[in-house]
C-alpha angles and dihedrals in degrees: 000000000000107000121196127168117249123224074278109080091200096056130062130191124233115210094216134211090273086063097050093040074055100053098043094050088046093045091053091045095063093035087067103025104030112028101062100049107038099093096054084046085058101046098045089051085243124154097186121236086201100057094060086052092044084047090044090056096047089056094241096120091057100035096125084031119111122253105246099056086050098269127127089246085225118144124267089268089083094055093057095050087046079061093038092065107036091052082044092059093060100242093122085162094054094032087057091052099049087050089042082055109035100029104037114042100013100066095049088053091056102042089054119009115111117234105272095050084052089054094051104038119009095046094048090046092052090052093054097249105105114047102212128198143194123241106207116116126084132195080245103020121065118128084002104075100157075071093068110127100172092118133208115208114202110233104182101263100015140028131248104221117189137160130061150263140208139195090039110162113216087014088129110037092024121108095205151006140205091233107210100211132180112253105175133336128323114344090005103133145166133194128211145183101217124182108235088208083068118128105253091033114121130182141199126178128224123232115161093081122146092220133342094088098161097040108096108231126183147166118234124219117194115184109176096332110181110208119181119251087232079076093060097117113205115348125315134276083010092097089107094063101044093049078054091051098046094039091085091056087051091043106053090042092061086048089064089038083058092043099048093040081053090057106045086058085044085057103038089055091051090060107045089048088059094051099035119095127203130151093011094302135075109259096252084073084066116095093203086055095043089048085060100046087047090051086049096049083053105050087041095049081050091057107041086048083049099053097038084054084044086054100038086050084046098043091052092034121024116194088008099070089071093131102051103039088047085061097049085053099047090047105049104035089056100040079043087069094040093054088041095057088046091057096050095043083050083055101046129189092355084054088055089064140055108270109074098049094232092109091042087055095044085049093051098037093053088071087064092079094053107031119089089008131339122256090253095054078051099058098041087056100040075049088054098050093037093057092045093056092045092054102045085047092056095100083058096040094049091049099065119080117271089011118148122258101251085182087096 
């Protein structure tokens, strides 16, 4: 069994036989489904539609979902190893999509979806035949989303939705988004599950993107969309909170995909330094090689200790566990670049091309710093909240011998 501490000291989670029951059948999974396509997928810019019904059959959409509503009813743990491996198997693009899908619009829908909403939207999307979205980023609203301006009139029994959004992932292939709207000032907000098949509803795909091929991106046009009332999730003018409360599941999640993206470069570097010759020796004979390797063991084994701790404190206390799951996500979306570009300067020129899946994995990673909130938007939150506890310790701190005045 793999052991870990949790953001207890005095706990420690076991993964148990069900998780590693998970992770081979998934492994095998990709190994046959994945694997040998991916290349062509990326190459061709193609996120596949088929691969979300094949995962859905297989149960891994819904691992962490409940039973009823056609999950496995296992704990968030399996959905972390369901990330683990997909980041692991080098397919950023896809693995985006399928996150984008499963772990942003598909928990609110279940925290607060009635039941017939979760029998049209969430049931299908866990079975993999229906592809969902969320509608979040604006041309002049990302990280800021108190800047949102799409808006939602009431009209009595439906809403009149109109204004725009970019960098939706799953906005082209995708059947269906929970639309966040602006329903009155500030943090007035509205979310709804909106049909992209809906008359007034317009699309255009992103290309031009740096990694991320097989991961589909739009941008979403809406010009006097009219969406039932019956589609309102949760309570009105209350979209803001959730999207607070759900942000945690989203963040910490990137933080594995980070970590595990991190480790399949680290990997890939050990062993190119043990087949590689130069100078009459393989590489790995090299100190200044195995001083690399040694610096990135060390990063990866700090960001993997940081995100299992990020999972354990989420696990026990949900949105409350902001500071240090935004901290897991700085960290390792940052030191995942850094081994990353190790790997690829211990590989040289071939790690420079396609065919060793180092320069796929730089071009993916590099999306970790800025989705689901940039690095910048992490540490101005983990300063907020370490500011707060030093100064509400300062009673304690003052009181030890040689310890700073915090009056000033």
């Amino acid at each position: 069994m793999t052991r870990f501490f949790t953001q207890n000291t005095t706990i420690m989670y076991e993964f148990r036989e069900e998780h590693q029951m998970l992770r081979e059948s998934l492994r095998q999974f990709l190994s046959k489904e994945v694997l040998p396509r991916a290349d062509q997928w990326e190459k061709n810019k193609e996120c596949p539609k088929e691969l979300f019904r094949k995962m859905g059959e297989q149960g891994y959409i819904g691992v962490n979902y409940p039973v009823e509503l056609g999950g496995s009813g296992m704990d968030f743990w399996a959905a972390v190893i369901v990330m683990a491996e997909l980041s692991y198997a080098n397919i950023g693009g896809f693995t985006g999509s399928f996150y984008a899908h499963t772990y942003l619009p598909l928990p609110l829908i279940n925290a607060l979806g009635n039941e017939k909403q979760k029998e049209c939207w969430l049931k299908p999307a866990l079975q993999g035949k229906k592809i969902a979205g969320l509608g979040i980023t604006e041309p002049n609203a990302g990280s800021d989303v108190a800047g949102i301006q799409t808006t939602a009139e009431d009209k009595g029994d439906y809403y009149l939705v109109n204004g725009s959004k970019t960098f939706i992932t799953n906005g082209t292939i995708g059947d269906f988004v929970v639309l966040v709207t602006r329903t009155g000032p500030k943090h007035d907000m509205s979310l709804l599950l909106v049909d992209l098949e809906t008359e007034g509803i317009s699309r255009s795909k992103i290309d031009d993107k740096l990694g991320w091929h097989t991961s589909d991106t739009s941008q979403l046009f809406f010009d006097n969309v009219k969406v039932p009332k019956k589609n309102l999730l949760g309570e009105a003018h209350k979209g803001f909170y959730y999207l607070m409360n759900n942000i945690q599941e989203e963040r910490v999640l990137m933080a594995v995909m980070s970590t595990y993206t991190a480790k399949y470069a680290y990997d890939k570097a050990v062993i190119y330094a043990k087949e590689r010759q130069a100078f009459g020796q393989t590489l790995s004979h090299l100190q200044v090689i195995r001083h690399k390797i040694a610096d990135m063991a060390i990063k990866l084994e700090a960001c993997e200790a940081m995100t299992f701790r990020a999972v354990g404190d989420f696990i026990a206390n949900g949105a409350k566990a902001t500071n240090r799951v935004t901290k897991a996500k700085a960290y390792t979306a940052d030191v995942c670049m850094e081994i990353i570009n190790e790997s690829i300067q211990i590989h040289g020129g071939v790690g420079y091309t396609e065919g060793y899946g180092v320069a796929r994995a730089w071009r993916d990673a590099r999306l970790f710093s800025i989705g689901a909130g940039s690095s910048e938007i992490m540490k101005e939150i983990i300063g907020k909240f370490e500011i707060d506890n030093i100064i509400h310790d300062k009673l304690f701190i003052s009181s030890r011998k040689g310890a700073v005045d915090l009056q000033a």
